[in-house]
C-alpha positions in Angstrom: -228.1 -179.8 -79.4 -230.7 -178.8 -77.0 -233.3 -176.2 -77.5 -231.9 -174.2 -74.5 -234.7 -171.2 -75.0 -237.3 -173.5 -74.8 -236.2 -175.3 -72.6 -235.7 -172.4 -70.2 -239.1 -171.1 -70.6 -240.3 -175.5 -69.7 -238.6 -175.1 -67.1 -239.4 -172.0 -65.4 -242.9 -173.5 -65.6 -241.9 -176.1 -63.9 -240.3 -174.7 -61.3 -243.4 -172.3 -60.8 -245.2 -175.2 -59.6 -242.5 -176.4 -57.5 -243.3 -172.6 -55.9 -246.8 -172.8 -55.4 -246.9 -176.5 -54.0 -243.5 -175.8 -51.7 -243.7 -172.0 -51.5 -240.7 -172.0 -48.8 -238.6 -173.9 -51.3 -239.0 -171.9 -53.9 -238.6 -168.8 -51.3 -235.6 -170.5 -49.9 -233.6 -170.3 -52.8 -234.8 -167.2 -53.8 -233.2 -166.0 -50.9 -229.8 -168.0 -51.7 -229.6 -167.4 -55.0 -229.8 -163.2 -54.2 -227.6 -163.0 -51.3 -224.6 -162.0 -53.7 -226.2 -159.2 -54.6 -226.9 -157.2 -51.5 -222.6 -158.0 -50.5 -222.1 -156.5 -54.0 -218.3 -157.2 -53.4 -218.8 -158.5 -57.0 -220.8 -157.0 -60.2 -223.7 -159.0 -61.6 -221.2 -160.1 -64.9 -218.8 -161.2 -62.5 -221.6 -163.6 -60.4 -222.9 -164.6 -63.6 -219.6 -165.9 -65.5 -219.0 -167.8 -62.4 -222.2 -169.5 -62.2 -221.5 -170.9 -65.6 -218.6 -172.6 -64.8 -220.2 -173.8 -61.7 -223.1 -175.0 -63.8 -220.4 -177.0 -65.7 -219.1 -178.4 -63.1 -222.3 -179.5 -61.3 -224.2 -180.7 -64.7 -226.8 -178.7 -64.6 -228.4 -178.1 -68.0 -231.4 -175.2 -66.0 -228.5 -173.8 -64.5 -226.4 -173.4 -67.9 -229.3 -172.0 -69.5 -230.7 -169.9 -67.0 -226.7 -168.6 -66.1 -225.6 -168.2 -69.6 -228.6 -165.8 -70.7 -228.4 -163.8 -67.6 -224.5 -163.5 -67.8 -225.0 -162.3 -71.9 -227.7 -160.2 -70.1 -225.7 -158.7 -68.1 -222.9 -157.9 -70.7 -220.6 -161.2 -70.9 -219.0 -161.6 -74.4 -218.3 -165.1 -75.8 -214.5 -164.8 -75.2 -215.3 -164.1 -71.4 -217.8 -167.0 -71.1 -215.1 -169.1 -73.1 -212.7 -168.2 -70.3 -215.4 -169.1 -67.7 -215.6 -172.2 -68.9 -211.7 -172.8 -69.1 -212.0 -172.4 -65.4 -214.4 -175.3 -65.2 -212.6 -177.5 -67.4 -209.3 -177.1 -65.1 -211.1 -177.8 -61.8 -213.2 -180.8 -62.9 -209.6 -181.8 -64.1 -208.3 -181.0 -61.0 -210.9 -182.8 -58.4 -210.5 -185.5 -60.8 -206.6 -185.5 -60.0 -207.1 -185.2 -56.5 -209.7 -188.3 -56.5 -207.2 -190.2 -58.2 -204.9 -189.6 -55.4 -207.7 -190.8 -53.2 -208.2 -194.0 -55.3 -204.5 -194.4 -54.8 -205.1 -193.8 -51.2 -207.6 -196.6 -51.2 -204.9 -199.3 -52.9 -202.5 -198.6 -50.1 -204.8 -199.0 -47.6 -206.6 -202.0 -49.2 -203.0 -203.4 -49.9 -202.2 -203.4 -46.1 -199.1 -200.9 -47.3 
């Protein structure tokens, strides 16, 4: 398994350079990535457990880690990232049923039927 602390802390330096040679990237995001908070229509825990199912579904390893120690930051048990996660297992099962109906789609249409 990955060294996910370390791997954090690799990448936030990486990232910081990202910022300083594309300081309206990094700012961009920045801007994005807190936009939940000033709505507050949902707490911090909330944002955070679905980030990490998000993360899941979009592969991103600096998203997991980054997501998974802020959700635990902000109070996120085990069970309730567990439950997260059973979320992102059911959707990626569920765009993958609905791009099999696609690929179905595609026969029909390739089939002339």
């Amino acid at each position: 398994m990955l060294d996910w602390v370390g791997y954090a802390k690799e990448l936030m330096g990486r990232i910081g350079e990202i910022g300083r040679l594309s300081p309206d990237t990094l700012r961009g995001y920045q801007m994005l990535s807190g936009a939940g908070e000033k709505t507050a229509h949902l707490d911090a825990k909330t944002r955070e457990l679905i980030a990490v199912a998000v993360a899941v579904t979009t592969r991103c390893d600096g998203c997991i880690t980054v997501h998974t120690a802020q959700a635990l930051k902000e109070g996120a048990t085990r069970e309730e990232i567990a439950e997260a996660l059973g979320v992102a297992v059911a959707l990626n099962a569920g765009a993958a049923m609905v791009y099999s109906a696609r690929v179905m789609d595609a026969v029909h249409a390739h089939q002339g039927s």
